[in-house]
C-alpha positions as CSV (number, residue, x, y, z in Angstrom):
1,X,59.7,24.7,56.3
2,X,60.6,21.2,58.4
3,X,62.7,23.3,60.5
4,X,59.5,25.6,61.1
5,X,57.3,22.6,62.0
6,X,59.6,21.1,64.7
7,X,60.1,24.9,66.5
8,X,63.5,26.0,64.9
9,X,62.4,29.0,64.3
10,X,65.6,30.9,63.8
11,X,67.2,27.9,61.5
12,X,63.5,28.3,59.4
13,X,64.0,31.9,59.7
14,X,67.8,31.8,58.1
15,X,66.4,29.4,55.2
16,X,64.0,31.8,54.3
17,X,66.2,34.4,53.8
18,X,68.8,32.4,52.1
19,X,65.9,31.4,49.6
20,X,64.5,34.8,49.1
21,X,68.3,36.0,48.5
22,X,68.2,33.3,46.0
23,X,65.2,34.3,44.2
24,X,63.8,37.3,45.4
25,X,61.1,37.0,42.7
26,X,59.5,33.5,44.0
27,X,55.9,34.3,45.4
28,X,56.1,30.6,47.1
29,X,59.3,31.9,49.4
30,X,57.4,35.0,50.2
31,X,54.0,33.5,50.8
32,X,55.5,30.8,53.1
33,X,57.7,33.2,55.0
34,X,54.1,35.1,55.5
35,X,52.5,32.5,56.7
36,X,55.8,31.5,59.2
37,X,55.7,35.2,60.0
38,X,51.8,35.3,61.1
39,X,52.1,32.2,62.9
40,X,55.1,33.5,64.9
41,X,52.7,36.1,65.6
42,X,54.3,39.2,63.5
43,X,51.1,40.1,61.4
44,X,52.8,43.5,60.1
45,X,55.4,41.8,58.8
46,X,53.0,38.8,57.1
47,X,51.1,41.3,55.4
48,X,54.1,42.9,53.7
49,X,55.5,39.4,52.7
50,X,52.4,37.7,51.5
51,X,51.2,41.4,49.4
52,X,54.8,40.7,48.0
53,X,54.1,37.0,47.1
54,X,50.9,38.3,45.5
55,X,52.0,41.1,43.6
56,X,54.2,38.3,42.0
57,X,51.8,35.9,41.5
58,X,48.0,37.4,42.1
59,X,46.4,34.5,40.7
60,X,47.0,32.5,44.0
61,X,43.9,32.8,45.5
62,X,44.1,30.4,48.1
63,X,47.1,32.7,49.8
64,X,44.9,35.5,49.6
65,X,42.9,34.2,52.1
66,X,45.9,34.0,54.3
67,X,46.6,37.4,53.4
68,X,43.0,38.2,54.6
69,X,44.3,36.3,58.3
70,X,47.2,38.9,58.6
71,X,45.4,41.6,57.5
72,X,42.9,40.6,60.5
73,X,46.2,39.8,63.1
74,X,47.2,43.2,61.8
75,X,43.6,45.6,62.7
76,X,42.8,46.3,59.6
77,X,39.1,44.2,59.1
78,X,38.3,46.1,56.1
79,X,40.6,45.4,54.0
80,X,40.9,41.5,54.8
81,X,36.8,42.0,53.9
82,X,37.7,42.8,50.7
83,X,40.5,40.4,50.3
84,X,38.2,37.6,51.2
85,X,35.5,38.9,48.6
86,X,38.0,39.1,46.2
87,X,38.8,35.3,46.4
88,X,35.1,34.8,46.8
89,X,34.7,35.7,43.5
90,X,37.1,33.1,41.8
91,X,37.3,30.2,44.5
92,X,34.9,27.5,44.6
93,X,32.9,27.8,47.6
94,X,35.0,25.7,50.8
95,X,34.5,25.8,54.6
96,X,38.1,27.6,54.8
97,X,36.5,30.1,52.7
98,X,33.4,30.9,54.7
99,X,35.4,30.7,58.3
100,X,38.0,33.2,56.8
101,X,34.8,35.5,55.4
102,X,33.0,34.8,59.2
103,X,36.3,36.1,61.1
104,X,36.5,39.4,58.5
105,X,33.0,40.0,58.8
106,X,32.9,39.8,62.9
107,X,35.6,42.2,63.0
108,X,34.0,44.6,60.8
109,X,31.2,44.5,63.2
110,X,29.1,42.7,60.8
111,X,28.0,39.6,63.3
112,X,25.2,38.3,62.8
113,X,26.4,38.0,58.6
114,X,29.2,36.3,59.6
115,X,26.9,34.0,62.3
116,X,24.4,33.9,59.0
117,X,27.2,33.1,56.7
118,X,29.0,30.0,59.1
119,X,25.6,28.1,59.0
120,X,25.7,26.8,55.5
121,X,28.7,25.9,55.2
122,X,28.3,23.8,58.2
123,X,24.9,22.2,57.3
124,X,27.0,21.1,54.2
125,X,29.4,19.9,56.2
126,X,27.3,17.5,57.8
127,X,25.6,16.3,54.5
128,X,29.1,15.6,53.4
129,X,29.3,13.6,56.5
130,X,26.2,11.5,56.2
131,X,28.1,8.6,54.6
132,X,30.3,8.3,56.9
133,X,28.7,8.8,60.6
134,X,25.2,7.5,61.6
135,X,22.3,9.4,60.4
136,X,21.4,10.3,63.6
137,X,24.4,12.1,64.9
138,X,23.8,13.8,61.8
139,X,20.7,14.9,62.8
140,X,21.6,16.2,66.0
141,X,23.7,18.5,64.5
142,X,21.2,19.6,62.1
143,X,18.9,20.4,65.2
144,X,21.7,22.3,66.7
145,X,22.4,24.6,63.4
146,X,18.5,25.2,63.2
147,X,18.4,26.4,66.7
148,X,21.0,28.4,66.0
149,X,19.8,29.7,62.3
150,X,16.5,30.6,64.4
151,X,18.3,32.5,67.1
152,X,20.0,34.3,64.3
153,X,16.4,34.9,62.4
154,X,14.8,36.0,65.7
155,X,17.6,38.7,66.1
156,X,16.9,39.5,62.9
157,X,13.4,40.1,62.9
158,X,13.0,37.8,59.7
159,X,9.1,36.4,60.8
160,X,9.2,34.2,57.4
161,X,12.5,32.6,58.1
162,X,11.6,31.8,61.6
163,X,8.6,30.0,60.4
164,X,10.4,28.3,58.0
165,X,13.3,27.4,60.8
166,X,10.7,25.8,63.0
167,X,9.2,23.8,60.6
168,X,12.7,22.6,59.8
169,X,13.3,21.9,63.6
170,X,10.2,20.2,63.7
171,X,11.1,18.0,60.1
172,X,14.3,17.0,61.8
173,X,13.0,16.3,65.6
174,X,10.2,13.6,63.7
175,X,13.7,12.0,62.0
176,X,15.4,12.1,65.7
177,X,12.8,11.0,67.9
178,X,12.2,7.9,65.7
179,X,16.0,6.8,66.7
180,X,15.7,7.9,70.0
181,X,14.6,5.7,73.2
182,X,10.9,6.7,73.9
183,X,11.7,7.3,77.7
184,X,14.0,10.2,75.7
185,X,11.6,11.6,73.5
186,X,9.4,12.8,76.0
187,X,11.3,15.6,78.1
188,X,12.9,16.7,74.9
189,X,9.5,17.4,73.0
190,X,8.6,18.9,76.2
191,X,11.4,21.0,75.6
192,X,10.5,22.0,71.8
């Protein structure tokens, strides 16, 4: 793979082959050649050698999220849905997860899941931040994903979960505006 990293692809390409002639039966060569494959932009081809590196090994979860990718690159949504529920169900929850499950989801037509579903996993993302950027920044952020979740609510016609969405703005402006100049505050509550 260091020949794939510094663009040689046809060297990586010839030691892939050599180790898949060498062990036909190793789900690693496979699932690496999948991933060369898909980032080379040959999704047909991914899927066939990452389904190979799974039928070999189908515990390896984390590949089948990349198998969910090609399936995606390769125009077949619905499938790569179920692929990414099917890891769902054994992986612990992770932001490659959820951005994987967001991708599958808009393709399936299913956009304001996938918009419902990328919101969590970035709110938790920030808390996972707080210790090391200012509380503040963090805050921002939060603002920005509860304008979003309410835009996504609104859409949705949820009336309780727009409530609850502005009282959460509102929670997290009174946290803002206290680290905010005062010449700031103004024009932004204005705003709100």
């Amino acid at each position: 793979t260091l020949a794939w990293k510094h663009a040689e692809f046809e060297v990586a390409r010839e030691y892939f082959d050599l180790a898949l002639q060498s062990d036909p039966y190793l789900p690693q060569a496979h699932g690496s050649y999948g991933l060369f494959l898909l980032e080379r932009g040959e999704p047909q081809r991914a899927v066939a050698a990452i389904e190979r590196a799974l039928a070999y090994d189908p515990t390896w979860e984390a590949l089948r999220l990349d198998f969910a990718r090609a399936l995606l690159a390769a125009g077949d949504p619905a499938r790569a849905q179920r692929e990414v529920e099917r890891a769902a169900a054994v992986m612990p929850p992770s932001d490659r997860l959820e951005i994987v499950r967001g991708d599958a989801l808009q393709a399936t037509g299913r956009a304001a899941e996938a918009r419902q579903a990328a919101i969590p996993v970035a709110r938790a993302s920030l808390d996972l931040q707080l210790r090391h950027r200012p509380t503040a920044q963090i805050d921002l952020a939060h603002l920005d994903l509860w304008a979003r979740q309410l835009l996504v609510d609104t859409a949705a016609k949820d009336a309780g979960a727009v409530k609850g969405d502005v009282t959460a703005l509102e929670w997290t402006w009174d946290r803002v505006a206290r680290a905010v100049a005062s010449s700031d505050v103004s024009p932004i509550e204005a705003r709100l």
